[in-house]
C-alpha positions in Angstrom: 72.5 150.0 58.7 75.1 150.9 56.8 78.6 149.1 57.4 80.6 151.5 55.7 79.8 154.3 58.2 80.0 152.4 61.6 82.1 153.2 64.1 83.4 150.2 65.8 82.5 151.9 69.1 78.3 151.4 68.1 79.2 148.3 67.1 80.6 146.8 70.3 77.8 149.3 72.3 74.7 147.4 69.6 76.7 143.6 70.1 76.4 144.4 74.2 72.8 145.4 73.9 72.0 142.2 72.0 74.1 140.5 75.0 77.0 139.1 72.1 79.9 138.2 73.8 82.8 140.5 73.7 85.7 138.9 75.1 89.1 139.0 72.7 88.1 141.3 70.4 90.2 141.9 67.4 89.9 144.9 64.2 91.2 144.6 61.2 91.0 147.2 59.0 92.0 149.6 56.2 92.4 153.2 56.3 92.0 154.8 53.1 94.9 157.3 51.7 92.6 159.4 49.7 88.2 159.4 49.5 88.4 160.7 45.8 86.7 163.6 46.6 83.6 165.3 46.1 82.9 162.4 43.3 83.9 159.6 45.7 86.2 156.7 44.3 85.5 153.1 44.3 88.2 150.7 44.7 91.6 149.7 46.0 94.5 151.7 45.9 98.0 151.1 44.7 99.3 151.4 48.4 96.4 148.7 49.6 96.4 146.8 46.8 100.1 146.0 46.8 99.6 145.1 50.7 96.6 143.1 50.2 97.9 140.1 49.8 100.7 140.6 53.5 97.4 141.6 55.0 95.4 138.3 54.3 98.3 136.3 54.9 98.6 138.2 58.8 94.6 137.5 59.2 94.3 133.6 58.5 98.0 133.5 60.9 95.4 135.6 63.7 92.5 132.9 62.8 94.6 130.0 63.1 96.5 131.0 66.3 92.8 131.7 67.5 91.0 128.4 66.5 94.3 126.7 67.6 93.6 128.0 71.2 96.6 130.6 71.8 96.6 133.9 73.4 96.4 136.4 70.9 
């Protein structure tokens, strides 16, 4: 399996088979501006990195608001 190419949709469909529970389900995730082309490109952007840091900070607010019990 390769977690680069999943599609969240398998993934929920594989965590029902296996009878994980999928209540409250959040994505977080980063869309990529450009692939590099044929050759591929490994790394960050300027866009992505320069958000980086916003994006972490949003996550451990989501992880906190859910271990503090809220709705989310």
């Amino acid at each position: 399996m390769q977690p680069h190419a999943m599609h969240p949709m398998n993934v929920l469909r594989m965590a029902a088979s296996m009878n994980g529970p999928l209540k409250g389900i959040l994505l977080v995730g980063c869309e990529p501006a450009d692939l590099g082309g044929d050759e591929g490109h490994m790394g960050l952007s300027h866009v992505v990195e320069a958000a980086l840091d916003e994006a972490v900070n949003r996550i451990e607010v989501l992880v906190n608001q859910i271990l503090d019990g809220k709705k989310i």
